[in-house]
N, C-alpha and C positions, 0 to 999 in steps of 0.2 A: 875285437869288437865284442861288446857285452849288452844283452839284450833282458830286457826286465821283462817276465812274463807272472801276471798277476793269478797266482792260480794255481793250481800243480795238481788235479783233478782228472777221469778220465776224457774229460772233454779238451783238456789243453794239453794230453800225452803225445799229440800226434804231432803238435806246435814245438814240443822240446825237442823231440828228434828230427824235426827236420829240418829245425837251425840249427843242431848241432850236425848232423848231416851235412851243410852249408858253412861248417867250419865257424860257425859262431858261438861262439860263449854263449851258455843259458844261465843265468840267474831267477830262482821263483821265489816268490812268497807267498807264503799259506798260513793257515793256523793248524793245517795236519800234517805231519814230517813224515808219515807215512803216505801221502797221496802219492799215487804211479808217478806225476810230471817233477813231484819232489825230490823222490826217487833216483831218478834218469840224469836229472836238474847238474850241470857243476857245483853249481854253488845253489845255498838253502840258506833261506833264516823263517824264524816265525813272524807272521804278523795277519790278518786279517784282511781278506781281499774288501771289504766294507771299510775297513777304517784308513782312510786317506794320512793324517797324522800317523798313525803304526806303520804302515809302510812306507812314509819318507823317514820313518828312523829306520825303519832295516835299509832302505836303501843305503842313507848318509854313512851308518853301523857297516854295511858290505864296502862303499867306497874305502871308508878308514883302514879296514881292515886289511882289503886287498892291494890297496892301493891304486886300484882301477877305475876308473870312470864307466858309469853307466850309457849306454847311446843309443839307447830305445828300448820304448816299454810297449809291449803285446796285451792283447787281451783280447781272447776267444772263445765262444761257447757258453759266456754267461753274463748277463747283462750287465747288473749294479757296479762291478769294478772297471766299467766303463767310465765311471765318474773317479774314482779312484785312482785311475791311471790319467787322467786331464788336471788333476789337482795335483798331484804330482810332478807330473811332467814340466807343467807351469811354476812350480816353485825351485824346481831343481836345474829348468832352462833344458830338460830334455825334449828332443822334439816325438810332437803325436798331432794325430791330424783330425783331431775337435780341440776347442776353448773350452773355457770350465761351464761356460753358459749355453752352449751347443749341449756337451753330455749331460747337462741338466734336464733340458727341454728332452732328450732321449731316455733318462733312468729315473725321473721322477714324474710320476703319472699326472699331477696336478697342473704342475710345467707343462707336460707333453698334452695335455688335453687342451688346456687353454689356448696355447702356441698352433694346435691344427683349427680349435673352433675360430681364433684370430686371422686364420686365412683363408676360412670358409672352407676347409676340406672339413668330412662330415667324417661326424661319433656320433654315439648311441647318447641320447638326453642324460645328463648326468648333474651331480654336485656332489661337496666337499663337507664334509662335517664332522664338528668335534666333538667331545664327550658330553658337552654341556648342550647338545644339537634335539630342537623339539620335533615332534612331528611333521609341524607346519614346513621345516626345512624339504621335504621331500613333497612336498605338493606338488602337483605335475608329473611326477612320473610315473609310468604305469608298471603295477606290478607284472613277474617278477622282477625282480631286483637284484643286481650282482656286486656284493662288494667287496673293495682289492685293497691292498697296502698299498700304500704311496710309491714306497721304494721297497718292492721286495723283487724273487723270482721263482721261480721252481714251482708257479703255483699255491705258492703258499699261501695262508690264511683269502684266497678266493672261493666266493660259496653265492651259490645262489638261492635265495631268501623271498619270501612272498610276502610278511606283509613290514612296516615300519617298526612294530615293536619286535620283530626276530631281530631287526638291523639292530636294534638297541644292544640286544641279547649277545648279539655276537662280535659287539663293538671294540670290546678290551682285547677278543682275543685276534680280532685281526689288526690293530694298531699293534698287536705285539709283534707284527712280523715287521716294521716298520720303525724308523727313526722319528717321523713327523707326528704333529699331535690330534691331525685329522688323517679320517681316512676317504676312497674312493665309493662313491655309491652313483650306478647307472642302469637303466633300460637293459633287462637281456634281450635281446636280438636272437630272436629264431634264424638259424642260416647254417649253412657249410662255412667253413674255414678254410683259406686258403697260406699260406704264406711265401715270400717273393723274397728271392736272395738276388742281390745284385751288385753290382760296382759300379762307382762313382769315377770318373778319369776326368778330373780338369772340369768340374760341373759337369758333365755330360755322364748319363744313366747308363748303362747296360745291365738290362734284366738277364741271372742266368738261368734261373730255374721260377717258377711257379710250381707247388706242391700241394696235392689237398690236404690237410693236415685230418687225420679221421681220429676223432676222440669216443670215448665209449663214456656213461655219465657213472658217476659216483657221487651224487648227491648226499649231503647239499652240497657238496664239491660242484663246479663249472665243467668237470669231467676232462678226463688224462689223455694225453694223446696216445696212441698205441702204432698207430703208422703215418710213413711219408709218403705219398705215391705219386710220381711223375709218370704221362704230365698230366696235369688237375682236367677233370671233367669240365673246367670253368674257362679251358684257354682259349675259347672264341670270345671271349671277353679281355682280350690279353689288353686291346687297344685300349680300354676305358681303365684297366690295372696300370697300365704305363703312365698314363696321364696323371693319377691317383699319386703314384710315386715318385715321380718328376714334380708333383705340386708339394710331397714332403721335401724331398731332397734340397727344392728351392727358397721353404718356406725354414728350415733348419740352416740354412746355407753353408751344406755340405760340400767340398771342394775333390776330395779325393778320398777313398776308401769302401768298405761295407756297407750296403744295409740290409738289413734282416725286419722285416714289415709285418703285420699279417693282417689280415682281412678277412673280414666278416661279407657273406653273401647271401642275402634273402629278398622277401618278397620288395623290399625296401630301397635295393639297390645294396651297391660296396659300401662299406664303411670301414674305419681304420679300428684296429682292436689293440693295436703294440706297436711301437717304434723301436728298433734299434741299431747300434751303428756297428755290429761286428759280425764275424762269419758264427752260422749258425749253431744251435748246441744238439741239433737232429742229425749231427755226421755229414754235413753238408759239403766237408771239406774234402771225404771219403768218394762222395759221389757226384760233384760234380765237374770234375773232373772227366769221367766217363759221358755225359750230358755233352760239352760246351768244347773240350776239348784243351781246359785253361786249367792249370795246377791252383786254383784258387787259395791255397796254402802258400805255397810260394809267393804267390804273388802278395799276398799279406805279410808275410816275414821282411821279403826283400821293402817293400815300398816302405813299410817301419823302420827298419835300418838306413834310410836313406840308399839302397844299391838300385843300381837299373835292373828293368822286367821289362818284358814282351811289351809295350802299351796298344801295339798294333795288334794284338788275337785277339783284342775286344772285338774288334772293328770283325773279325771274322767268323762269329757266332750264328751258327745256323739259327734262325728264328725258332726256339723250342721245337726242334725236329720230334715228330710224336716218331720217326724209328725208334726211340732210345725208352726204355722204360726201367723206372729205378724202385722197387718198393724196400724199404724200407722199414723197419721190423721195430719195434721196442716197447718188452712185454713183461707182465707184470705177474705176482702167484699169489695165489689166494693164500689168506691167513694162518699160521704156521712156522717152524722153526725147520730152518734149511740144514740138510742133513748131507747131503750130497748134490753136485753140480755136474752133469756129463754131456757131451756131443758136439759141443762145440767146434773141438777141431775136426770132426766128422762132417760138421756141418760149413765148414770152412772149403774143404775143398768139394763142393757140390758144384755144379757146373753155373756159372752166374755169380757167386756169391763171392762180392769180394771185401769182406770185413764180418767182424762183430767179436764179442767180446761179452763177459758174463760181468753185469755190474756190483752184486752182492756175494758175500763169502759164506762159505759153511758155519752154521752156525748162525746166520741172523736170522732177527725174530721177526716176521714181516707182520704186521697190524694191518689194519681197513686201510683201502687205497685212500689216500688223501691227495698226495701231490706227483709230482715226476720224480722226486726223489728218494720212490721208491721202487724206481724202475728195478728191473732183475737183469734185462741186458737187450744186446741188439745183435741184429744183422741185415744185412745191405745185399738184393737181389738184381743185379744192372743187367737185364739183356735187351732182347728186341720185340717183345710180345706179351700181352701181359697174363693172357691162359698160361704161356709159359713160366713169367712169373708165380701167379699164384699156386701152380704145380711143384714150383721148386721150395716154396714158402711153408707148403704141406706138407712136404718130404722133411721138411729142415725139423718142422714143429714133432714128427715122426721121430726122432732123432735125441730133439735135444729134451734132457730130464732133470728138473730140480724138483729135487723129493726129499718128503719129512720125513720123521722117526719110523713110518709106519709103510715106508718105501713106496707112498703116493704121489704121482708128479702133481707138482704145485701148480707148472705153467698153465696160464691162462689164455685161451685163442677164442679170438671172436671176429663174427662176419666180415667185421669191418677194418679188417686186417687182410682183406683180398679185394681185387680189384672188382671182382663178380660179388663181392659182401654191400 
């Protein structure tokens, strides 16, 4: 069996080894032949996890060659090639569990916004506009204003703007992150962030984590996430979160698999901020496991490949038991060029800590924070208390040192990277 994993990045490394683990053939496609999942990968060719056309030629390019037949395509940890892998899949007769029109309504935001206001689940007041777009197009919304690519990820070209002529200003270069010839403009919404990993079995929901997602701002940036913290300050609201994602999942008409949601929470009530249908790119696969009790990795491999899973340890999910506390780490260094990386494996066997990894090499030249994609690295705190977390979190940040020319650590730690922040 040969399994097409779109991707080959630090977020689908964990995805190639443990199908290959599972004795399944991994095949990636990427445009980096250095990426770790490339790396690791059986087989490799280039192509661009965006471009649907590129990667049905490296696939058709791998069949010929190998002479193997492909029999499932993955995609984890990052949104866009959700579409990529349905376009695919449909043209080649492989099986995946969205249509082309499903991953549309999840990786393109104009889709995905209309498709929730069309069945009355609530977004932040928004419209659509193209180059040739006057002022009048924004009447009605109240300043600030946030606006995003159609189809992009990683936070890219998203910024928050106060008045109609910044939107102007800033118009070319966030359609530059973007395929489509308009772009998103909507209401910011003062609130917490939440977001909700779940699975789908046979139409039917199971929430497995809710997480607050704690961002710190880098304006005009919408501001980076820097930690996960289970479980969210906001889980007495779990029932009206369940509802909320039971009325996407219905309203998408998702049958089996992922989704990864996130949610806006203010004076306003929930609103929907992101839709998407795969395990998350926050390490979600690392940690929840320890949460729920369900190899949520596996269970993504296997149900891709068409192999049986558990489908009963859904059914046995402690209701987000607050025993389990999971924080979450992923942190970023002020501006500068990285001279050296240390403590990680130090920081690895600390008592709690079960993952992380340093995202940038010696040698990069880090610029102003803009997106997630210049995160520096992570790590994963799971025990049972969260003073204990944030103590271990301390210690870890004690530890680990990315420092420039001038042996100054770079690392960046802020409040709201502890549970007590």
């Amino acid at each position: 069996m040969i399994l097409h994993i779109i991707g080959g990045g630090p977020g689908q490394l964990s995805a190639v080894r443990r199908a290959r683990e599972l004795g399944i053939g991994v095949f990636v496609t990427d445009l980096n032949p250095e990426a770790p999942g490339c790396l690791e990968a059986d087989y490799f060719l280039a192509a661009s996890t965006f471009d649907a056309a590129e990667t049905e030629a490296a696939v058709l390019d791998f069949q010929n060659k190998n002479g193997g037949q492909v029999d499932a395509v993955l995609v984890t940890g990052t949104d866009q090639p959700v579409l990529t892998a349905a376009v695919v899949a449909e043209n080649l007769g492989i099986p995946y569990f969205l249509d082309i029109r499903q991953a549309r309504w999840l990786t393109n935001k104009k889709m995905m916004k209309d498709r929730l206001s069309a069945n009355r689940i609530k977004v932040s007041p928004y419209r659509f506009i193209g180059e040739d777009f006057s002022t009048i197009a924004l009447a009605g919304l109240k300043p600030p204003l946030v606006v995003k690519p159609l189809d992009s990820q990683g936070q890219r070209g998203v910024y928050r703007l106060e008045t109609a002529v910044e939107v102007a200003e800033r118009f070319d270069e966030v359609k530059s992150y973007s395929r489509q010839s308009e772009i998103l403009v909507e209401e910011y919404y003062e609130s917490d962030e939440i977001t909700v990993s779940g699975w789908v079995e046979n139409r039917r929901l199971y929430i497995l984590t809710v997480t607050d997602r704690r961002t710190i701002d880098n304006l005009p940036g919408i501001g980076v996430c820097v930690s996960h913290q289970f479980p969210s300050r906001h889980i007495g609201r779990l029932a009206e979160i369940r509802r909320m994602t039971e009325e996407i999942v219905a309203a998408f008409g998702m049958k089996t698999g992922p989704v990864y949601f996130q949610y806006l929470i203010g004076v306003d009530g929930i609103i929907v901020n992101e839709t998407a249908a795969r395990l998350g790119g926050a390490y979600e696969d690392e940690f929840i496991p320890f949460i729920t009790g369900i190899d949520i990795l596996d269970v993504m491999i296997k149900m891709s490949c068409g192999l049986s899973y558990d489908k009963t340890a859904f059914d046995r999910i402690e209701s987000q038991a607050e025993s389990k506390v999971v924080s979450l780490q992923m942190f970023f260094c002020c501006e500068g060029r990285l001279e050296s990386l240390s403590g990680m494996d130090e920081v690895q066997s600390l008592p709690g800590v079960t993952g992380g990894a340093f995202l940038l090499e010696s040698g990069t030249i880090v610029r102003s924070r803009l997106n997630s994609t210049q995160r520096a690295g992570y790590f994963i705190v799971c025990c049972n208390d969260k003073s204990e977390a944030d103590e271990v979190v301390r210690e870890a940040y004690s530890i680990l040192r990315i420092t420039d020319e001038n042996g100054k650590n770079m690392i960046r730690v802020y409040d709201k990277m502890f549970f007590g922040g």
